[in-house]
N, C-alpha and C positions, 0 to 999 in steps of 0.2 A: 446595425449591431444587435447582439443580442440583449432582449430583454429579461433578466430575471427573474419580473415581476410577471409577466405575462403568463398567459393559458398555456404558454407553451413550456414555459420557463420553469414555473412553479410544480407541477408537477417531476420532472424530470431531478429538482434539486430533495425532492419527496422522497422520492427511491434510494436517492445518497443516502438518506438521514435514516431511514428503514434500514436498509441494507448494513450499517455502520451499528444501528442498534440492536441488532441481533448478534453482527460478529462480533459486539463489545463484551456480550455476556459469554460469546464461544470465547475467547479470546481466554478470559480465568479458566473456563474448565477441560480447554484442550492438553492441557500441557499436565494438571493436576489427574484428569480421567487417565493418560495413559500411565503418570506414575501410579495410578492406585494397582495398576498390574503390576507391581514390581518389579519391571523390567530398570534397568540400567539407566543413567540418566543421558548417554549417549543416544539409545533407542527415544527416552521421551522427547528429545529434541529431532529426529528423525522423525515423529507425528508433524510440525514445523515444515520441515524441508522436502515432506512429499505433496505438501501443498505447495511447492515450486518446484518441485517438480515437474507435475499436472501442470502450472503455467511456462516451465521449459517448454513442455511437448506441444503444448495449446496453442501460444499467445500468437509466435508467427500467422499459424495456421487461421487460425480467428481472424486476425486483423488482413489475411489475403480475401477469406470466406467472407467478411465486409463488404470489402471495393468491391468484389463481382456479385451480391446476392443483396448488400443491404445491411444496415445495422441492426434493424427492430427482430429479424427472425434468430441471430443470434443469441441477443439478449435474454429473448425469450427460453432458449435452448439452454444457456447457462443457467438458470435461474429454476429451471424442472430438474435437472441436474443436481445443483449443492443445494434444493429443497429436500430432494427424495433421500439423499447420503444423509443427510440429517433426522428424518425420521427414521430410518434403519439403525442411526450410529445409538439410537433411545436403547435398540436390545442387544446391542455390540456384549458378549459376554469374554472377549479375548482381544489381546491387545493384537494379533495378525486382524482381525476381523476389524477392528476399531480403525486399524493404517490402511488396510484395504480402503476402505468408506471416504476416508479422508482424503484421499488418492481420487476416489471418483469424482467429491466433493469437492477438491481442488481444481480440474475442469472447469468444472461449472462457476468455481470463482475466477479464473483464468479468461473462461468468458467474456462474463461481466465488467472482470476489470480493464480489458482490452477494448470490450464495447465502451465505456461509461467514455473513458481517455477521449475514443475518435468521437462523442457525439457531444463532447465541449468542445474539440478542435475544428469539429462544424460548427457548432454556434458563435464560435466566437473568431476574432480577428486579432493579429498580432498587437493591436494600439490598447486590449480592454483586456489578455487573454489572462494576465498576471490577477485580476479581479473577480474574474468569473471562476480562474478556479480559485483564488479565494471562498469566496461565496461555497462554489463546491465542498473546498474542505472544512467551512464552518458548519453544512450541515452536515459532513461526515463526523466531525468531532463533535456537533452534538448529538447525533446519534452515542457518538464512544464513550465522552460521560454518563450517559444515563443506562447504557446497556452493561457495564462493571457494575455498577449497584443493583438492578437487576438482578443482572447474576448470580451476585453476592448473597441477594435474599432469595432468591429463588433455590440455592443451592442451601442456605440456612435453615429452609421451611420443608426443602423435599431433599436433593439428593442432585450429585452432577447433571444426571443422565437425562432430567429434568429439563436444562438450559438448552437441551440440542434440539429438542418439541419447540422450545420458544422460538429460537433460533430459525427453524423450519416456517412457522407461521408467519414470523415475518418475509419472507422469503413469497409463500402464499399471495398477500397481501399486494406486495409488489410485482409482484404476477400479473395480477389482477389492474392493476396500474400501469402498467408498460401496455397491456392488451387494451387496453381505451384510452388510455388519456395520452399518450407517448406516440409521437410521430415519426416517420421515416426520415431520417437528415441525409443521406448518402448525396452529394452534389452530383446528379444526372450526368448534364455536362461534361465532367471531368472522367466520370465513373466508364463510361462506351468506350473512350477513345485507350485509358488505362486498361480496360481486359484488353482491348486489340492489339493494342503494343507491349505489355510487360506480362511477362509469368513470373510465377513464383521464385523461380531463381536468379532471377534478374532481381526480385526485391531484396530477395536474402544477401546476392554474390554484388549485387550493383555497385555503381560509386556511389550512390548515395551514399554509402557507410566509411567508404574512402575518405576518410577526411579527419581534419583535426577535431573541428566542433563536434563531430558524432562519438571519436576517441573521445573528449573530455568527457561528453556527461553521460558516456560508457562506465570510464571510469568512476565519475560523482556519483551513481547508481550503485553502482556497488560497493560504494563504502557506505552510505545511505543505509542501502538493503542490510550490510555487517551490522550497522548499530540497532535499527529497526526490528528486524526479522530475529537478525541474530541472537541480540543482547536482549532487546525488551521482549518480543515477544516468546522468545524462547526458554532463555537461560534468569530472565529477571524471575518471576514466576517461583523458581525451583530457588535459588540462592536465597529469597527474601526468608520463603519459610522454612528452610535445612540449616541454615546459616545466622540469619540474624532472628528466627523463630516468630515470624509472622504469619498470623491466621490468612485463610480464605479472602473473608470478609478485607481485611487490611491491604491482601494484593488488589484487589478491585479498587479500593480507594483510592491508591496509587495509582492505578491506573487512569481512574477518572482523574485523577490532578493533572497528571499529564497532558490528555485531552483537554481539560479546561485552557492550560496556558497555552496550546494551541490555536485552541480556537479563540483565544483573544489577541494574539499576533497578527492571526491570519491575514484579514482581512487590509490593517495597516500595510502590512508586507506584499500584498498584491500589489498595493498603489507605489510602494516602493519596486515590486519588479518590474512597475509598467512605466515607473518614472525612470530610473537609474539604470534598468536594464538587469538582466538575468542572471549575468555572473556579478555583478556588485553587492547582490544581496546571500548567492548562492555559497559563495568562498566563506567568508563568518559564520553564514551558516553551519559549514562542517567544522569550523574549528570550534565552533558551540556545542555540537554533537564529540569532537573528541574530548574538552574538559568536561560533557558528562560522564563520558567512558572512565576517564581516570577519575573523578568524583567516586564512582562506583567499584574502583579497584581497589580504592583505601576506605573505601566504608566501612562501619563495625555496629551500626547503631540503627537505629528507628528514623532517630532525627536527621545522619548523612543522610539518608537511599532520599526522604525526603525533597532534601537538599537537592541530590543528583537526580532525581523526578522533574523538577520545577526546572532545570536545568535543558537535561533532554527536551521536554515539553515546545519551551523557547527553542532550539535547534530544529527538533520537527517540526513545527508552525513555519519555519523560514524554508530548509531545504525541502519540501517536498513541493509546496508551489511553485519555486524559481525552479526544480527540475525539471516542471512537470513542463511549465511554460517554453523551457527552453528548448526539450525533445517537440513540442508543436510546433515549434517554429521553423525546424529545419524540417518536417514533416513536406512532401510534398501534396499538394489538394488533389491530386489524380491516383494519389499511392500514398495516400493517408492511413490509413486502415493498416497496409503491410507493413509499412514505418513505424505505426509506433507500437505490433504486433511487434517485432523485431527487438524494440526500444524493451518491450516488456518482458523479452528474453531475458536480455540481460540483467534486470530487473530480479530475475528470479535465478540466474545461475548466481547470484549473491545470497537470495535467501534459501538454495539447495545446499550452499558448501558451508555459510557462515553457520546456522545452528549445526550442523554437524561438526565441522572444524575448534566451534567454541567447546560446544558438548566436551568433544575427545581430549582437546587442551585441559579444561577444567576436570575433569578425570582424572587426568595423567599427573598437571600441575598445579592446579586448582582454579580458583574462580578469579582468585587477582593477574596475574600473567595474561590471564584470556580477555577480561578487560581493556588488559594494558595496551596488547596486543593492537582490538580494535583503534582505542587514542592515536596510536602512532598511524597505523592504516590510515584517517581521515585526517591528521594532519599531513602527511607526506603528498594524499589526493588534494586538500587544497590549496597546499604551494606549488604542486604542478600546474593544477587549472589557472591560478590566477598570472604565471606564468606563462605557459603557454596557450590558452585557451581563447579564442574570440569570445565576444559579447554576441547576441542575435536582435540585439536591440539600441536604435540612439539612445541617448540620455536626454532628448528632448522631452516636454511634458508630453504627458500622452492624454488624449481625449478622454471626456467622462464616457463611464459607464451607463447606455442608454436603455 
C-alpha cells in the first residue's frame, strides 16, 4: 500500500498543499478582479465557469493522454500552462483579456486536476483509498486556509493583480518539484494491453459508463460542483460584500473558516469511507451541503453566512472524499486515466452551468431563490442515490493505512 510518509509520498502530498495555497489566494481575487471591470455580475460568474469549461474540453482528453503517454509529462504540461496565464493575467487591462487567460489557465488546471485524481488511484487500493485522499484533501485545505489570508494582505498591502504573481510562483515551485522529486506511476502492465484494445471512444461511448453506480455519482458530482463552484466559489464572493457589505479581508476569513472545518473532518471521514463504505457517508454529506444552501438563502447578517460557512465547511470535508473515492473505485486499472478524465467532465459541466445559472437567477430573482434553488437540487440528489444507488465498498473494517 501506499505510504504517505515516504520519499515518495511526501513529496507528491507537497504539490496538493502548494497548488491549494496559491489557488486560495486566486480564489478572493478572481471573482473580485473581474467585478472591478464593471461588467454584470452574470459575466463575473462566467470568469468561474470558463475554468470548467477548459476542464469540459480537457479532462476526457488528459486522462486518455495519461493511459497512453504517462502521468508525469502531463502534469508537467498543466502546470507551465496556469503558471504562464497567471503572470500574463498581472497586466490583464480588460475584462475579454482577463476571461481570455483564465480560459487558458483553466487547461492547465484541468490538467493537473485530472493528473493529481489518477496518481492517488495508483497509489492507493480500494481497503486505504477513503484515507489517502483524506490525507490529500488535508493538505489541500491547508493550503486553502492559509492562501485566503495571504490573499487578503497581499491585496491589503499592494492591489489584486498582485495575488495572480503569487499564485504563479507557486505554481513555479511545484514545477520544480514534479521534475525531481515525483515519479512516474502509470501501471505498465495494465497501460500496453489498454492502448491495444480501447480508443477513445470506447472510453467515452463504453459500458463502463452504462451503469447505475456511474449515474449515481454522475449525479452526486453535479450537485456537489452547484454548491461548490456555483455558490461558494462564485456567487458567495459577490453577495457577502453587495449584500451583507463585507470587506475583502472578511471574504478570505470566510473562506479560510471553511477550509479549516474541512480539513478537521477530513481525515475522521476517510476512515469512515473506508469503514462504512462510500455512499453511507456520501448521502449526509449532501444533505449538509443543502442546509448550508438554505442557511445562506435566509441570511441577512455577518454572524448567519458565519453560521452557513461552518456548515458548508462540515459538508465539503465529507462529500468530496467519499466522491472522490467512489468514482476510483469503479475506475478500471487499464483505463484509469480515461475514467476518471470522463468522471471530471462531469465534474465541470456542473461548474460550467451552475455559476452561470446562479449568476442569471440572482439577476433576474435575487440571491435567495438561487440558493434555494441549489438546497432542493442536493436534497432530491441524495434521496435518489441513497435509493437507488450501490455502495462500491463492504462495511467490513478495512486495513490500516501503511
Amino acid at each position: 500500500m501506499f505510504n504517505i510518509l515516504s520519499r515518495r509520498g511526501l513529496p507528491i502530498y507537497g504539490t496538493f498543499f502548494l497548488w491549494s495555497f496559491g489557488t486560495g489566494a486566486n480564489q478572493l481575487a478572481r471573482p473580485l478582479f473581474a467585478a472591478s471591470f464593471g461588467v454584470p455580475l452574470a459575466l463575473v460568474a462566467l470568469v468561474t465557469a470558463s475554468n470548467s469549461l477548459s476542464h469540459l474540453l480537457t479532462g476526457p482528453v488528459t486522462g486518455y493522454a495519461m493511459d497512453q503517454w504517462g502521468r508525469k509529462p502531463l502534469l508537467i504540461l498543466g502546470l507551465i500552462l496556469r503558471g504562464g496565464s497567471l503572470f500574463l493575467e498581472f497586466f490583464a487591462t480588460s475584462y475579454p483579456q482577463y476571461l481570455a487567460l483564465e480560459f487558458i489557465g483553466g487547461v492547465g488546471v484541468a490538467i493537473w486536476g485530472t493528473g493529481a485524481s489518477v496518481l492517488i488511484a495508483d497509489l492507493s487500493v480500494r481497503e486505504n483509498r477513503g484515507r489517502a485522499l483524506a490525507v490529500r484533501g488535508m493538505a489541500t485545505r491547508l493550503g486553502a486556509i492559509a492562501g485566503p489570508m495571504v490573499g487578503a494582505g497581499i491585496a491589503a498591502a499592494f492591489d489584486l493583480r498582485t495575488i495572480f504573481l503569487f499564485n504563479g510562483f507557486t505554481k513555479v515551485v511545484i514545477l520544480a518539484m514534479v521534475l525531481r522529486l515525483v515519479g512516474e506511476t502509470r501501471p505498465e502492465a495494465a497501460a500496453e494491453p489498454a492502448r491495444q484494445r480501447h480508443g477513445i471512444a470506447f472510453d467515452l461511448l463504453g459500458q463502463m459508463f452504462m451503469n447505475r453506480p456511474f449515474l449515481a455519482i454522475a449525479a452526486a458530482t453535479f450537485a456537489i460542483s452547484m454548491m461548490h463552484q456555483g455558490v461558494f466559489a462564485a456567487i458567495l464572493p459577490v453577495y457577502v460584500t453587495q449584500e451583507i457589505g463585507l470587506s475583502a479581508p472578511d471574504v478570505g476569513t470566510l473562506i479560510t473558516l471553511a477550509a479549516a472545518i474541512s480539513l478537521v473532518v477530513s481525515f475522521p471521514n476517510g476512515y469512515l469511507v473506508d469503514t462504512f463504505g462510500r455512499k453511507s457517508t456520501l448521502v449526509p454529506g449532501l444533505g449538509v451541503l443543502a442546509v448550508a444552501a438554505y442557511l445562506l438563502a435566509i441570511s441577512g447578517d455577518h454572524a448567519s453566512i458565519v453560521v452557513m460557512v461552518l456548515v458548508y465547511g462540515l459538508g465539503e470535508g465529507i462529500c468530496m472524499g467519499a466522491s472522490q473515492a467512489y468514482a476510483m473505485d469503479l475506475a478500471p486499472e487499464d483505463r484509469r486515466g480515461s475514467f476518471l478524465g470522463v468522471w471530471s467532465l462531469l465534474q465541470n459541466i456542473g461548474g460550467i452551468t451552475a455559476p452561470l445559472l446562479l449568476g442569471l437567477v440572482a439577476e433576474e430573482l435575487g440571491f435567495g431563490p438561487a440558493f434555494m434553488a441549489v438546497a432542493v437540487t442536493l436534497l432530491v440528489v441524495a434521496a435518489a442515490m441513497w435509493a437507488f444507488a450501490p455502495d462500491t465498498t463492504s462495511r467490513r473494517r478495512a486495513t490500516s493505512l501503511t
